[in-house]
VEXDREN-2710 file (C-alpha; in Angstrom, 1 decimal):
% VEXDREN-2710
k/r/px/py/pz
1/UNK/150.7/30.3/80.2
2/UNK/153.5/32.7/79.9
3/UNK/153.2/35.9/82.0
4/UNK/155.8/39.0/81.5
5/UNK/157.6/40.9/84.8
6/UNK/155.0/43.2/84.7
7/UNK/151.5/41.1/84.5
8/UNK/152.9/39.3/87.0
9/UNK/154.0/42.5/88.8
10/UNK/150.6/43.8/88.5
11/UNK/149.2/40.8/90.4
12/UNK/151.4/40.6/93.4
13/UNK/149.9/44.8/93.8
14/UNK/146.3/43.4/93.3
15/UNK/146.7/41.0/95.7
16/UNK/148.2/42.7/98.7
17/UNK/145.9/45.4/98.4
18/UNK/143.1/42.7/98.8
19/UNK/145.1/41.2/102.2
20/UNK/145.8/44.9/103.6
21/UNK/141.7/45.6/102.8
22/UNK/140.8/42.3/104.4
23/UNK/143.0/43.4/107.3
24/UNK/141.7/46.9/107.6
25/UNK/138.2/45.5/108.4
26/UNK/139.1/43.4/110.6
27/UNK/141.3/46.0/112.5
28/UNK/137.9/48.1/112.4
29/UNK/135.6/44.9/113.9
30/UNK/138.6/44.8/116.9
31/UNK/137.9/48.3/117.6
32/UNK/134.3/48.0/117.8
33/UNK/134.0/44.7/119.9
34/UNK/136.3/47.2/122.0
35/UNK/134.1/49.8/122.4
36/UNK/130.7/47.8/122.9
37/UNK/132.6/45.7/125.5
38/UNK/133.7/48.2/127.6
39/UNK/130.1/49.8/127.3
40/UNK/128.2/46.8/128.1
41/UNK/130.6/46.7/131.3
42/UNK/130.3/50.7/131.3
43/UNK/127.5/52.3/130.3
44/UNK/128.0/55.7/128.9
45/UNK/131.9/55.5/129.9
46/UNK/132.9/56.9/126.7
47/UNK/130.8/60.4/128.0
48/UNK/131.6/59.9/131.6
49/UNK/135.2/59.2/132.0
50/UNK/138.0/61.7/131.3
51/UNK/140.0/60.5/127.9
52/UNK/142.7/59.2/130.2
53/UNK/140.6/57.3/131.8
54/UNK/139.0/55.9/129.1
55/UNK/142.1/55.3/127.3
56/UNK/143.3/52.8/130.2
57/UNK/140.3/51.1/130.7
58/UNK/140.7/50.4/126.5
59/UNK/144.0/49.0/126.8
60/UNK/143.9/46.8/129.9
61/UNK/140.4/45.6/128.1
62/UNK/142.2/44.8/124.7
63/UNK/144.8/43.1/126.6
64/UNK/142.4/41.0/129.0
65/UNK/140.9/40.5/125.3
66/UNK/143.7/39.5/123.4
67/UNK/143.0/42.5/120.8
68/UNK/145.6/44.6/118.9
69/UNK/146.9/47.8/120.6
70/UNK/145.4/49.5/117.4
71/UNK/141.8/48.7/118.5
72/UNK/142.3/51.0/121.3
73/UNK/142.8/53.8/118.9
74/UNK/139.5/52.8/116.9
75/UNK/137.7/52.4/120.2
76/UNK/138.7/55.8/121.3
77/UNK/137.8/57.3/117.7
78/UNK/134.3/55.7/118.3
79/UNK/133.9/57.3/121.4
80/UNK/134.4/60.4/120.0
81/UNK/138.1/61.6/120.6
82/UNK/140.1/62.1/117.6
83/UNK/140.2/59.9/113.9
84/UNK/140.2/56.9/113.5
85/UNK/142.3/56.6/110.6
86/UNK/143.0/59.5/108.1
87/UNK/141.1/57.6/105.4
88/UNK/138.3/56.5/107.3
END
């Protein structure tokens, strides 16, 4: 099977928009085992602390966690401050 610069140029797109997609969800899963962690621990933290606050207690989880920083930023979008992501 023979396969010209751009078939095969084609492919190599296809496929690394499938691993950033794959990536993307799991980026968004991190985020929410974030939020429903600190929640189960908190309840009603994401209304009753100041965004500072909550911001902290998201990063010293994700690092107790082992999550990406980035997860902090999807928590705190799920708790209501700010996007998420632009395309979300």
């Amino acid at each position: 099977m023979k396969l010209t610069k751009s078939q095969l140029r084609n492919l190599v797109k296809e496929e690394l928009c499938i691993v950033t997609e794959e990536q993307e969800g799991d980026r968004h899963s991190q985020g929410e085992k974030l939020f429903d962690s600190v929640e189960k621990d908190l309840p009603g933290a994401s209304s009753k602390l100041s965004q500072w606050s909550l911001q902290h207690e998201y990063s010293e989880r994700a690092k107790e966690m082992g999550l990406d920083h980035d997860a902090v930023s999807d928590a705190m979008g799920l708790a209501g401050y700010g996007k998420v992501h632009s395309e979300s």
